[in-house]
C-alpha positions as MATLAB code, in Angstrom:
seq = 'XXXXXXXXXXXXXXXXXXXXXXXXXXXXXXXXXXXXXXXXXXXXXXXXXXXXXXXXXXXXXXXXXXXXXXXXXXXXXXXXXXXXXXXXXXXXXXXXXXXXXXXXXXXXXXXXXXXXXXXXXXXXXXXXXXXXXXXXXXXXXXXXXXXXXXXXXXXXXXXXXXXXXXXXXXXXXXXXXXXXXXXXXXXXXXXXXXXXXXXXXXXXXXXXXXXXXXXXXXXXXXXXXXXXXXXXXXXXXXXXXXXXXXXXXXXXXXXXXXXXXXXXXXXXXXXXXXXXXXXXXXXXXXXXXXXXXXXXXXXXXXXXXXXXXXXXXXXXXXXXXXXXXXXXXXXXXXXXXXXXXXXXXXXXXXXXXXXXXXXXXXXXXXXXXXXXXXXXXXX';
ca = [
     134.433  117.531  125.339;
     135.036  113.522  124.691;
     131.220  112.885  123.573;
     128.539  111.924  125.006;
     128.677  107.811  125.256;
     132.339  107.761  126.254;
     131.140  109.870  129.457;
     128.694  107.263  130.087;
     131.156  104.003  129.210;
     133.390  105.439  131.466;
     131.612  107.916  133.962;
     129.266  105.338  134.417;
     129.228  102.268  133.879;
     132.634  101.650  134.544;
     132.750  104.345  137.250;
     129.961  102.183  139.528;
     131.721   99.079  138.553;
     134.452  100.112  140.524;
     132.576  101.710  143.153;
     130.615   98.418  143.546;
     134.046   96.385  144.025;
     135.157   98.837  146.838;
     132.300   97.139  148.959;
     133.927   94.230  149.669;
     136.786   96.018  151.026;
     136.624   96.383  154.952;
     139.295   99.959  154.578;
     137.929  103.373  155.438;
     139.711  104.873  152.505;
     138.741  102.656  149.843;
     135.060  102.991  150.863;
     135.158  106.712  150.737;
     136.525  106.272  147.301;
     134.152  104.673  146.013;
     131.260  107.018  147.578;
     133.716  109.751  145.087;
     132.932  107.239  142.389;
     129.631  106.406  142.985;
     129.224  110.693  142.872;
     130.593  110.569  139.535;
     128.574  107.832  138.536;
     125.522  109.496  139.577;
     126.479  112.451  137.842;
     126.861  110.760  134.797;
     123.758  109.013  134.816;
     121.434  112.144  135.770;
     123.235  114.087  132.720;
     124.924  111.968  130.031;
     122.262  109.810  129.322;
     119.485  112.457  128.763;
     121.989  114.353  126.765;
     122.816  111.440  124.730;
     119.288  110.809  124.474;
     118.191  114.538  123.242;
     121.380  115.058  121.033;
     120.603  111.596  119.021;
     116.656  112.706  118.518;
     117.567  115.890  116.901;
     120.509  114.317  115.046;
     118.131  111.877  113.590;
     115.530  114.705  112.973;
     112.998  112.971  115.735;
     109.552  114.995  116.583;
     109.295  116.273  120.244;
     105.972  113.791  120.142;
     108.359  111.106  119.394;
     110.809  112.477  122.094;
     107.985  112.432  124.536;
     106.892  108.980  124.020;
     110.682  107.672  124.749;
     110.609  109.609  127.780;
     107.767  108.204  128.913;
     108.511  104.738  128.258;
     111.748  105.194  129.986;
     110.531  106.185  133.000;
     107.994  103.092  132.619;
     110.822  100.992  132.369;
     112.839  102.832  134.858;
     109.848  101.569  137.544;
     109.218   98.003  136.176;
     113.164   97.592  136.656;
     113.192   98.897  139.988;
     110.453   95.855  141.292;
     112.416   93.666  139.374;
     116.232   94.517  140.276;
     114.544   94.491  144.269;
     113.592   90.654  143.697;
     116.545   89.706  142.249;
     118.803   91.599  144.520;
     116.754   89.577  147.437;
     117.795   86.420  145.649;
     121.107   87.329  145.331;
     121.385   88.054  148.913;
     120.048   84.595  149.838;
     121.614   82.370  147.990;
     125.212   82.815  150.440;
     123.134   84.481  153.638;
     126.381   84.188  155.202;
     128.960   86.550  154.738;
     132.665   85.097  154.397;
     135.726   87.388  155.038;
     139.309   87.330  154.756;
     141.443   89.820  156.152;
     139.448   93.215  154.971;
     138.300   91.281  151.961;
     134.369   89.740  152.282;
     132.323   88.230  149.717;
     128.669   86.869  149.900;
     125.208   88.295  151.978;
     124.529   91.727  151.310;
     127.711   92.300  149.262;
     125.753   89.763  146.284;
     123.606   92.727  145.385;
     126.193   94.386  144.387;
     128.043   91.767  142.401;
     124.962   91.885  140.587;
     124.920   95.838  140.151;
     128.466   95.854  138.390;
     127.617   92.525  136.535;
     124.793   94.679  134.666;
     126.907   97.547  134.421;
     129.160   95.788  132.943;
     126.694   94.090  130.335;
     125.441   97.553  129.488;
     129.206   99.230  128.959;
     129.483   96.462  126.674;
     126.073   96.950  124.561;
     126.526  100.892  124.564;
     130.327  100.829  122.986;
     129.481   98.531  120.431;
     125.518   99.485  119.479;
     125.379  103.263  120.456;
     126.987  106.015  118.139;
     129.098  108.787  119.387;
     127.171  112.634  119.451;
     128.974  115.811  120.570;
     127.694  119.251  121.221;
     128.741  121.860  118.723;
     130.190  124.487  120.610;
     130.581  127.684  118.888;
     132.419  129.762  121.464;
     136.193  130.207  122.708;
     135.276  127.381  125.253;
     135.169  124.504  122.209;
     138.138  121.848  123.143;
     138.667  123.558  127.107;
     137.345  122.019  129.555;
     137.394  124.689  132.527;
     136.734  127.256  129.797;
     133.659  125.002  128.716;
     132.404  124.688  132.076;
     132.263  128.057  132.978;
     130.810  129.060  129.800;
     127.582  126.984  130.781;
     127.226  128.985  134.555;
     127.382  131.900  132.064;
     124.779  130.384  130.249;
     122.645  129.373  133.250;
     123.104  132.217  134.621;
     122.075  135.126  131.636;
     118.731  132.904  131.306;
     116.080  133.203  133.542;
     114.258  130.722  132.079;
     117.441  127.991  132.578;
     117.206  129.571  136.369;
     113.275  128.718  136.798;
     114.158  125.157  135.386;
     117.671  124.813  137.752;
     114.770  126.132  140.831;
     111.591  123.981  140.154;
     113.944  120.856  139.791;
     115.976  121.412  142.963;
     113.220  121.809  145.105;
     110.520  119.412  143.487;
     112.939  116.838  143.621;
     114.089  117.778  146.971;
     110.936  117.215  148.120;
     111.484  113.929  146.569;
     113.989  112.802  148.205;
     112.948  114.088  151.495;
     110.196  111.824  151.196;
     112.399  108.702  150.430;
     113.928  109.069  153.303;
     110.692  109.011  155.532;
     108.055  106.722  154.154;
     109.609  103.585  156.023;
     109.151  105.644  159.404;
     105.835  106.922  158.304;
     104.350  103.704  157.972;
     105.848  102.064  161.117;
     104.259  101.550  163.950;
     105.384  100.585  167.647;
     103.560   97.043  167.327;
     103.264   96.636  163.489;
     105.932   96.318  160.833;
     104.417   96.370  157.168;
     105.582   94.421  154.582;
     108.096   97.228  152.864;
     108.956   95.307  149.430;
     105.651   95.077  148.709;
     104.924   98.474  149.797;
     107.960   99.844  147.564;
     106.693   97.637  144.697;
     103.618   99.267  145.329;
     105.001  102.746  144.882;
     106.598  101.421  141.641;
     103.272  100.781  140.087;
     102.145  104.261  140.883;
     105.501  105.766  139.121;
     104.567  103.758  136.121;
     100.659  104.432  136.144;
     102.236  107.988  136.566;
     104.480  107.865  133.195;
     101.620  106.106  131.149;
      99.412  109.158  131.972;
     102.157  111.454  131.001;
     102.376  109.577  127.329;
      98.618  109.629  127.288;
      98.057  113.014  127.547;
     101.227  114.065  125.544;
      99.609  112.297  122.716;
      95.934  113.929  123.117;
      98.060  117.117  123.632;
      99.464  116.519  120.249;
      96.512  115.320  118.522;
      94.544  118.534  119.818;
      96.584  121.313  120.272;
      95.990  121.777  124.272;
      97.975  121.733  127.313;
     101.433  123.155  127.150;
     104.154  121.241  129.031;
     104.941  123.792  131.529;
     101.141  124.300  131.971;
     100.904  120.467  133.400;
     104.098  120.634  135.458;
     102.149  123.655  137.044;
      99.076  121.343  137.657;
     100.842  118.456  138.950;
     102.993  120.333  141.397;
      99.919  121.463  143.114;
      98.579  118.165  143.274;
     101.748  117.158  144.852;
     101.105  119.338  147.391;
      97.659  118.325  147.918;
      99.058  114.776  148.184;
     102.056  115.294  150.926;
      99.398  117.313  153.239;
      97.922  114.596  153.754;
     100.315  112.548  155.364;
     101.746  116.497  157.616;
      98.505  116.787  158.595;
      97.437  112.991  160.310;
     101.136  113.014  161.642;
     101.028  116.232  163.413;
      97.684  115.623  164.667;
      98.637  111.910  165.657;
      95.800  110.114  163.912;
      98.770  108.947  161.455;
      99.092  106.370  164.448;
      95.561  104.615  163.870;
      94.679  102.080  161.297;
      92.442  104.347  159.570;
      95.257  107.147  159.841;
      98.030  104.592  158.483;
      95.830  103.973  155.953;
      95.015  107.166  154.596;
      98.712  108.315  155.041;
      99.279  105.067  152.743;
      96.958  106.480  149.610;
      98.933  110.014  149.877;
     102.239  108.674  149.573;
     100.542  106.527  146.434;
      99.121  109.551  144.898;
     102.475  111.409  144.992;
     104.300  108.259  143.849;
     101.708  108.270  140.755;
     102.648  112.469  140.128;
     106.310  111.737  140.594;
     105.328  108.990  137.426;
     104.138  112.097  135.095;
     106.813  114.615  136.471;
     110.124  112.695  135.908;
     109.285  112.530  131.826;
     107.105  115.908  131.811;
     110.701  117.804  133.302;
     112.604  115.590  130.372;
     110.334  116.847  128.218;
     110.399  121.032  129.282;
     114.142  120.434  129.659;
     114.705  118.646  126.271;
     112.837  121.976  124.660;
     114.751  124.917  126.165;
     118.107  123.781  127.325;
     120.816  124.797  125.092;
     122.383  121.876  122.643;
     125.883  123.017  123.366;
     125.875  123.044  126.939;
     122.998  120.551  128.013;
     125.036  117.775  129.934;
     126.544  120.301  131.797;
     124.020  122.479  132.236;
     121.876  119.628  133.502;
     124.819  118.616  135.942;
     124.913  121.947  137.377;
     121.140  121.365  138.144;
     121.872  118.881  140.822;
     124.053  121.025  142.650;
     121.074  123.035  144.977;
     118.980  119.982  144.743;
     122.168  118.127  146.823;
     122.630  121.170  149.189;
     118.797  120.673  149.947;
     119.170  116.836  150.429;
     121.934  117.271  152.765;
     120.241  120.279  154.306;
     116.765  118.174  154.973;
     119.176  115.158  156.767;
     121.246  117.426  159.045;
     118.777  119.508  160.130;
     116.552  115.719  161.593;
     113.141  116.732  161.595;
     110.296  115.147  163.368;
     108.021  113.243  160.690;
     105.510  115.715  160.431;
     108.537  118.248  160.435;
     109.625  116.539  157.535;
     106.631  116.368  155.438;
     105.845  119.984  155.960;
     109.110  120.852  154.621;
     107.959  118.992  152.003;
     104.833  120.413  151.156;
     107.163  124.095  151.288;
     109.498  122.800  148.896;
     106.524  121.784  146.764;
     104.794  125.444  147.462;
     107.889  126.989  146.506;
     108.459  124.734  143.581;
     104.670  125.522  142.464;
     105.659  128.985  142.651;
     108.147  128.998  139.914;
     106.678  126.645  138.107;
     104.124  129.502  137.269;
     106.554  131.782  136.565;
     108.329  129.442  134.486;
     105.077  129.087  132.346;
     104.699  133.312  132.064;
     108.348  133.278  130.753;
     107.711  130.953  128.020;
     104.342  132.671  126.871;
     105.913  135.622  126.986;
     108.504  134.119  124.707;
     106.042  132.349  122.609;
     104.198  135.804  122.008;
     107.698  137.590  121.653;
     108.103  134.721  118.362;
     105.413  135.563  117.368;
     105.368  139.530  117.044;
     108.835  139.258  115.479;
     107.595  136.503  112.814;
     104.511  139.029  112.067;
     106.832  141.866  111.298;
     109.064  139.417  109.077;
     112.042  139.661  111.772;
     113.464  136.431  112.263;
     112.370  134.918  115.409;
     114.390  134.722  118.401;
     116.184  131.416  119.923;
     114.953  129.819  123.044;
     118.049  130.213  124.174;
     118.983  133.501  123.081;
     118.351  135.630  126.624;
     120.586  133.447  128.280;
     123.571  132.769  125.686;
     126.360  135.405  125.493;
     128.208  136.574  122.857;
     131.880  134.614  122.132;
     133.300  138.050  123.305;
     131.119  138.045  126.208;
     132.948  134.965  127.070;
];
């Protein structure tokens, strides 16, 4: 409704600023608001900036290839960051180890980190307002200018297309799997008398994820140059790699050798394999979504996304699994997620070859979005 970059000025950037500030306060209430504004935040940034992103390509007339390779880079970026932001974060931390307080106000140790965090988000709110331009979706329905209206209109949306319900479904529990992993790999590679070195282990990951989104631009552009493998085609093939890559570690934790050096080991290349497939998936799912997600309702469309995808995350931490529990819930999610990730691909050849029939008998061909989009009366 207020555009695209003002969501992320002020959903985000400023929105984590404050959320960052509530951390030096030692009150109960002002830390739970800023967990509500760190939500918003987070909402933001899994929504505005893709939609930003997308809207500006097609306003400026940009080629999906072109799309693609932004995507890609991004994600690069995304992981090179991540190593770097860990350092410096470590820095931070050290250079007042000791944390002063006064009253329920502290400053210093681990709250530097975050000094840091809303330093940068400040830097960026300032770069965005005055180099970024302004894009809105047009919507062409009673919902234009209402926000509740608006909303609702996009579950209508969502909801009429089966193909926006595959996407909303291989998301939530791809990524769930995701996350269920984040929350386990420090575990998984700690042993009774050994503690690895985890920066260097997460910095490790972070190399995959970027080996991962280089492959994903690299075969993108041979895709392009050739005419071969459809988006939805590779998201098929690297779910089930996934899930070739998270057995590993279920099956030497429920049989125990996990606990060996050979075992850690082993369990160590798995979780570096998925890392690497997470690389190609993040941009691939940017990609698929950029194609088939309607303009007018994208952001919040994509918002709605996250809302199974955070009933599984909270599902996978109450329910405290065992570690082997946990990664075969993982490789479930990933089975299920592989599952309509093939349908997905059947509904959009089926589409394809529906264009196509209509464009031989000179019909005009039917929009992507047309199965799920209702009519303004509808509405």
């Amino acid at each position: 409704r207020f555009g695209r970059k003002r969501c992320i000025v002020l959903l985000y950037c400023l929105a984590y600023t404050a959320s960052c500030v509530t951390k030096h306060f030692n009150v109960l209430w002002v830390l739970m608001v800023g967990r509500v504004l760190g939500g918003i935040a987070t909402s933001a940034l899994f929504s505005a900036f893709e939609s930003w992103l997308v809207g500006e390509a097609n306003k400026r007339g940009l080629a999906q290839a072109s799309l693609d390779a932004i995507f890609s880079n991004m994600y690069f970026a995304n992981g090179l960051m991540a190593i770097l932001m860990g350092m410096l974060a470590e820095f931070a931390a050290e250079i007042r180890p000791d944390m002063t307080q006064k009253g329920d106000f502290a400053v210093g140790g681990y709250l530097a980190p975050f000094d840091l965090s809303l330093t940068l988000c400040l830097l960026g709110a300032l770069i965005i307002g005055r180099v970024w331009e302004e894009n809105k979706p047009e919507v062409s329905s009673p919902a234009k200018g209402r926000f509740f209206v608006q909303i609702f209109y996009a579950f209508r949306v969502l909801w009429g297309d089966r193909l926006l319900l595959l996407l909303m479904c291989v998301s939530s529990l791809i990524e769930g799997s995701m996350y269920a992993f984040i929350f386990e790999w420090t575990p998984a590679l700690t042993t009774e008398d050994r503690s690895p070195p985890l920066g260097i282990i997460f910095s490790c990951f972070m190399l995959a994820y970027m080996i991962g989104s280089c492959a994903f631009s690299i075969i993108m552009r041979g895709t392009c140059q050739k005419g071969g493998m459809e988006p939805t085609t590779m998201l098929v093939g690297i779910t089930a790699l996934a899930i070739v890559a998270l057995s590993v570690p279920f099956v030497l934790h429920a049989s125990g050798y996990a606990r060996t050096d050979r075992g850690e080991a082993l369990c160590f290349l798995g979780f570096l394999v998925y890392e690497a497939i997470i690389g190609v998936y993040m941009p691939l799912f940017a990609s698929i979504k950029a194609r088939y997600v309607p303009e007018e309702v994208r952001a919040s469309v994509y918002t709605i996304f996250r809302i199974p995808l955070n009933m599984i995350v909270v599902v996978v931490l109450l329910v405290n699994l065992s570690l082997g529990g946990t990664f075969m819930l993982c490789v479930l999610l990933l089975c299920a997620g592989l599952a309509c990730a093939l349908t997905l691909r059947v509904t959009v050849r089926h589409r394809e070859v529906n264009s196509a029939l209509n464009a031989a008998e000179g019909a005009p061909p039917r929009p992507k979005e047309a199965d799920g989009l209702l009519s303004s009366k509808g509405v």
